[in-house]
NUBAKE-519932 format. One record per residue (C-alpha): residue number from 0; x, y, z; residue in one letter. Coordinates in pm, whole numbers, plus 50000, padded with zeros to 5 digits. Layout:
BEGIN
<fitor><num>NUM</num><east>X</east><north>Y</north><up>Z</up><residuo>a</residuo></fitor>
...
This chain:
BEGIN
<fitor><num>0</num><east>10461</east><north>16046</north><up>55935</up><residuo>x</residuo></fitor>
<fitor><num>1</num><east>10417</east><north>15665</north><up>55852</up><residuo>x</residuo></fitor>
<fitor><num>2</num><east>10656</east><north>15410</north><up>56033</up><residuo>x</residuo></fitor>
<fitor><num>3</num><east>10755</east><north>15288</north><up>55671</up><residuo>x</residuo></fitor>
<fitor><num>4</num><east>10899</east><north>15688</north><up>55636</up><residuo>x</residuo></fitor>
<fitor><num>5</num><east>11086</east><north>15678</north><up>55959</up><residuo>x</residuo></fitor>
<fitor><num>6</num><east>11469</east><north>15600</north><up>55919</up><residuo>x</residuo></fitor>
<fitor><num>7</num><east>11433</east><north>15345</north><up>56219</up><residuo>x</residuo></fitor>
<fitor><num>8</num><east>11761</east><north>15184</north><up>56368</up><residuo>x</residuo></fitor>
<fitor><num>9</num><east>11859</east><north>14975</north><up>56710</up><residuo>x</residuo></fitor>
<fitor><num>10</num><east>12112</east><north>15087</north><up>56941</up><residuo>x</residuo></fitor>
<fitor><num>11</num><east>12464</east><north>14964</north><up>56907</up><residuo>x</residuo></fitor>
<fitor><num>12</num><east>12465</east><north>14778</north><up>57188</up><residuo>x</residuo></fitor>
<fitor><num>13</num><east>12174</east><north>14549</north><up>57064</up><residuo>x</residuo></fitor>
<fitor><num>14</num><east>12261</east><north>14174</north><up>57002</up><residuo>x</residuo></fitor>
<fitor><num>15</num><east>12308</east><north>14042</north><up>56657</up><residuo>x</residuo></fitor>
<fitor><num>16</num><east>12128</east><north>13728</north><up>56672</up><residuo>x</residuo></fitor>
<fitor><num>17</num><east>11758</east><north>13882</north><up>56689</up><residuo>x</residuo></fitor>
<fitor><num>18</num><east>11743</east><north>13935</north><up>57077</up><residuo>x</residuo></fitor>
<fitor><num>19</num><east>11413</east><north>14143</north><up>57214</up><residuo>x</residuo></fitor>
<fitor><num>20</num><east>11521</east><north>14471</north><up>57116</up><residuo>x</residuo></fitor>
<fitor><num>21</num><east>11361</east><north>14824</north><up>57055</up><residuo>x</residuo></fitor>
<fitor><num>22</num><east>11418</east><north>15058</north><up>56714</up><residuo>x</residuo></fitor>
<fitor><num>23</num><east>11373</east><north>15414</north><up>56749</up><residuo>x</residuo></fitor>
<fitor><num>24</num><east>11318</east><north>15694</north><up>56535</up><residuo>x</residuo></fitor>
<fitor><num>25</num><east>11417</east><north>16016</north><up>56537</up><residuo>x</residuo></fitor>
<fitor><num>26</num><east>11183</east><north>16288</north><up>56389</up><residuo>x</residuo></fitor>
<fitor><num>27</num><east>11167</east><north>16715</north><up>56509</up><residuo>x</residuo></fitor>
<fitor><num>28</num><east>10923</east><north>16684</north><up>56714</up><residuo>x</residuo></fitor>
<fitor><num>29</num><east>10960</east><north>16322</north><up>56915</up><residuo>x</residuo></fitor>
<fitor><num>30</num><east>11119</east><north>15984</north><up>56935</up><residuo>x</residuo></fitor>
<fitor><num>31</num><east>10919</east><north>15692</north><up>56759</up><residuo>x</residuo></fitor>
<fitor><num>32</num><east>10964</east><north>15357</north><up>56963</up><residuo>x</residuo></fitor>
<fitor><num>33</num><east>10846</east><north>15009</north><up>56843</up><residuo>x</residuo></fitor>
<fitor><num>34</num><east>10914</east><north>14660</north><up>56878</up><residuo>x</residuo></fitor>
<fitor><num>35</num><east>11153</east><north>14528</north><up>56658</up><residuo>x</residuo></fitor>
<fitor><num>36</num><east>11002</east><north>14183</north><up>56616</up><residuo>x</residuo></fitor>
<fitor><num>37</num><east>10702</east><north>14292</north><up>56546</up><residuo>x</residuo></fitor>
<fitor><num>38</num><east>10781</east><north>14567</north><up>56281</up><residuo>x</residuo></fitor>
<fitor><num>39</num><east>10394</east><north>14597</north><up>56177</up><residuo>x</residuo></fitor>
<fitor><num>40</num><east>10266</east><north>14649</north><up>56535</up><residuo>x</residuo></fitor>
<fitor><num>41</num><east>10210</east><north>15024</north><up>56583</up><residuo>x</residuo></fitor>
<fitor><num>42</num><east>10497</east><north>15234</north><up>56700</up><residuo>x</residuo></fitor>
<fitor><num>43</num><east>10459</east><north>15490</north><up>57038</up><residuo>x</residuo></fitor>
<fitor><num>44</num><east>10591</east><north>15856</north><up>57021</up><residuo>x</residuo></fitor>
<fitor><num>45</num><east>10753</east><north>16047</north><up>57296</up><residuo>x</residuo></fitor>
<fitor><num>46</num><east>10876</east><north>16387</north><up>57358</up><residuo>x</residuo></fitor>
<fitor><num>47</num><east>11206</east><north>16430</north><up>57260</up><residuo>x</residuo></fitor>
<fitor><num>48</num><east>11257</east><north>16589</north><up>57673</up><residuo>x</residuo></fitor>
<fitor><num>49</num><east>11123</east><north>16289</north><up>57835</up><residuo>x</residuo></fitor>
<fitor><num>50</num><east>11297</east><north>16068</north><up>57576</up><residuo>x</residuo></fitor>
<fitor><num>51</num><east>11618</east><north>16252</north><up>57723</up><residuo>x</residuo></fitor>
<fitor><num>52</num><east>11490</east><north>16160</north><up>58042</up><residuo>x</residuo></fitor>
<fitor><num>53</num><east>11429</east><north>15813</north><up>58016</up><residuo>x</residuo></fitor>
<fitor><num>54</num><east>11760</east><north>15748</north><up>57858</up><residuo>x</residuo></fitor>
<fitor><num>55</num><east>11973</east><north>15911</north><up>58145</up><residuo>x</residuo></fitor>
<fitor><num>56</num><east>11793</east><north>15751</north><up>58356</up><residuo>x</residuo></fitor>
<fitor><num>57</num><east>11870</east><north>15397</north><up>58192</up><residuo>x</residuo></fitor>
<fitor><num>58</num><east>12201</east><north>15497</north><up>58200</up><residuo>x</residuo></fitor>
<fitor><num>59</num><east>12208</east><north>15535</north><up>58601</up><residuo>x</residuo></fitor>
<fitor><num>60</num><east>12058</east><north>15214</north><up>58661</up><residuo>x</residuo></fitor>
């Protein structure tokens, strides 16, 4: 799948004046990360389990 057919979006806790942020997108089989500044750089894909991971984690610290 092509980062223009992801349905990207930022978390709700993400600034509104343009601050360094991530978009994410969800798809069955992973979550696609990429900058948001740089919308044309290419994205990253993780597992969906270690996505899960990484977020509780983030939420610990």
């Amino acid at each position: 799948m092509s980062a223009t057919e992801l349905a990207w979006f930022k978390s709700s806790y993400s600034g509104t004046q343009g601050d360094d942020c991530v978009e994410v997108a969800v798809t069955e089989q992973a979550v696609c990360v990429r900058d948001s500044k740089d919308a044309r750089r290419p994205h990253f894909a993780v597992d969906r389990e270690e996505w899960l991971r990484f977020v509780g984690f983030a939420a610990e610290v």
